[in-house]
C-alpha positions as CSV (number, residue, x, y, z in Angstrom):
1,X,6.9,20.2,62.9
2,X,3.7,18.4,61.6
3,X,3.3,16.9,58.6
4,X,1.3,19.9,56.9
5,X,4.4,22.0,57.9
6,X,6.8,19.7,56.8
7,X,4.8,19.4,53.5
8,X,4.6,23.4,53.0
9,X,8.7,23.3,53.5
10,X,9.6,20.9,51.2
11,X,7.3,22.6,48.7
12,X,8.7,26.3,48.8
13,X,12.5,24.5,48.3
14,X,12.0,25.0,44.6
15,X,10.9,28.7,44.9
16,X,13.5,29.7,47.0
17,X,16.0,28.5,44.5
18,X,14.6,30.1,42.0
19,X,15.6,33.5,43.6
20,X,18.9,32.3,45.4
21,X,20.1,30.8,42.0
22,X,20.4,34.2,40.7
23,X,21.9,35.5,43.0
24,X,19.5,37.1,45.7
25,X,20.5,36.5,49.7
26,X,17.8,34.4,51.4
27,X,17.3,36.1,54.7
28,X,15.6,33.5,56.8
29,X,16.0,34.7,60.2
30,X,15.0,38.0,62.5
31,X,19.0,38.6,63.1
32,X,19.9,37.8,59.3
33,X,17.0,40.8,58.4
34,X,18.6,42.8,60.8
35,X,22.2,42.5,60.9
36,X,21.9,43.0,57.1
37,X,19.6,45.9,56.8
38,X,21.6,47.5,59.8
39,X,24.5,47.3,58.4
40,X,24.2,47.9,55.1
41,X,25.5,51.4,53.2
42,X,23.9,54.5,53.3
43,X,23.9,54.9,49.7
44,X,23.9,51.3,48.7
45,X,20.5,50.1,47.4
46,X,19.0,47.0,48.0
47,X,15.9,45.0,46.5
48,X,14.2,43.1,48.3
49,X,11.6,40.3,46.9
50,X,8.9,39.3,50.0
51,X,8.6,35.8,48.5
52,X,5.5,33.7,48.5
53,X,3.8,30.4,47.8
54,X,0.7,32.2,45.5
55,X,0.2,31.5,41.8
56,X,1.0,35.3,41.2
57,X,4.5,35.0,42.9
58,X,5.4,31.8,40.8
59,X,3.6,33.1,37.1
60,X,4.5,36.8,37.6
61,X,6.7,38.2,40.6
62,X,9.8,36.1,40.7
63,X,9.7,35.6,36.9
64,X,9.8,39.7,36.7
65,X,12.2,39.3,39.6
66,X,15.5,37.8,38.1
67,X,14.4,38.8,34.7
68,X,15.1,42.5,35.5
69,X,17.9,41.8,38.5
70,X,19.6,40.0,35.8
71,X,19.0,41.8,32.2
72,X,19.0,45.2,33.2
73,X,21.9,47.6,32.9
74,X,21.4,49.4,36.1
75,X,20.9,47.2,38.8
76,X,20.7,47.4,43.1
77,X,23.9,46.8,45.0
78,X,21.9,43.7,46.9
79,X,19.2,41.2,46.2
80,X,17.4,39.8,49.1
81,X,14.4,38.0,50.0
82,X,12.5,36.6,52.6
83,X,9.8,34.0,52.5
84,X,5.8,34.8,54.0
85,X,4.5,32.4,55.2
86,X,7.7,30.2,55.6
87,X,10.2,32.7,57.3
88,X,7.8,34.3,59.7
89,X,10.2,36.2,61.7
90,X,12.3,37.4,59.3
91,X,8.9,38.3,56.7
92,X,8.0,40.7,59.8
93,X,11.2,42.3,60.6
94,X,11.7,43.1,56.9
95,X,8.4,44.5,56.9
96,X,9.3,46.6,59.9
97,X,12.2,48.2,57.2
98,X,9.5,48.0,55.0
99,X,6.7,50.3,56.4
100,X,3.8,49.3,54.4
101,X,0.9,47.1,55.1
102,X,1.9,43.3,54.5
103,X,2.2,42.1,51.0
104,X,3.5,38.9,49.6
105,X,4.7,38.6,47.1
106,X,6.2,42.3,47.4
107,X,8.9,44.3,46.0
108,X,10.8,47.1,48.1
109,X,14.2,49.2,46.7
110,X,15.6,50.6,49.7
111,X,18.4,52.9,49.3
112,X,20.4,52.2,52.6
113,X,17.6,51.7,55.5
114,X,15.1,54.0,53.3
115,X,12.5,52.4,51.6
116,X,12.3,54.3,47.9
117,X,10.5,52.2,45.9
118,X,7.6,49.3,47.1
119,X,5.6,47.0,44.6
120,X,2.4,45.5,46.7
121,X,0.9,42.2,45.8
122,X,-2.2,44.7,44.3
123,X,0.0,45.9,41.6
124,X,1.5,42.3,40.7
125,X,-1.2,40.3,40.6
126,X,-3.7,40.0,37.6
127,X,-1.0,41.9,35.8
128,X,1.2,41.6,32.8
129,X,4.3,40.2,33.6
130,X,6.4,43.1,31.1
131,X,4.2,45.8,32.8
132,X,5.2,44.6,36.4
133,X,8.9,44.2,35.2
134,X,8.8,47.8,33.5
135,X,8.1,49.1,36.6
136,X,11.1,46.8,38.5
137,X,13.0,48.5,35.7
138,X,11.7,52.3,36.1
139,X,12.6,51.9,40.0
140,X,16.0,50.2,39.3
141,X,16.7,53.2,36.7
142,X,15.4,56.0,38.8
143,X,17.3,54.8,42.5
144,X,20.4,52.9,41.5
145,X,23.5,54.0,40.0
């Protein structure tokens, strides 16, 4: 690893743990994404956070992230994430799951391997962060139970 990766590492510890702290997985490999998203319930729902090193993930996304995951009544049976950027493998075999066009930060509510519910970076960024988490909250209302 060079020093510019090694530096990139060490600086995305803090923004990990700001999801795994409350309580979201950290799916950092290609068999992690898999084996989870494989294996998971039909009708379980899971949100998934495509995490990411930009000013909008830190001042808006993962802010609006375990805000809602946290405060709201109804919430997903799993929190997960994966890191762009940082994870590369397992950023592009959630994004298989995922069936969008790449996105970090992202938001996806699956409801077992179906994708129900996906936030692109183009509707967090430049945003409001209670907008962004009224819609976390709209998609957590509408698909979990």
């Amino acid at each position: 690893m060079n020093a510019y990766e090694q530096h990139m590492k060490e600086l995305a510890v803090p923004m990990r743990k700001e999801l795994t702290d409350q309580g979201f997985l950290e799916l950092t490999t290609e068999d992690n994404v898999n084996d989870f998203m494989k294996n998971v319930d039909d009708d379980a729902t899971t949100f998934v956070m495509v995490n990411s090193i930009c000013g909008c993930a830190a001042g808006i996304a993962r802010p609006a992230a375990v805000t809602v995951a946290s405060q709201n009544p109804i919430k997903p049976d799993h929190l997960v994430t994966v890191f762009a950027g940082q994870d590369k493998e397992a950023t592009e075999s959630m994004r298989e799951f995922i069936m969008q066009a790449p996105s970090s930060p992202s938001f996806a509510l699956f409801k077992g391997q179906n994708l129900v519910h996906f936030i692109p970076r183009s509707n967090i960024e430049g945003r409001e962060i209670e907008d962004l988490m009224e819609d976390i909250k709209e998609s957590f209302d509408s698909h979990c139970s």
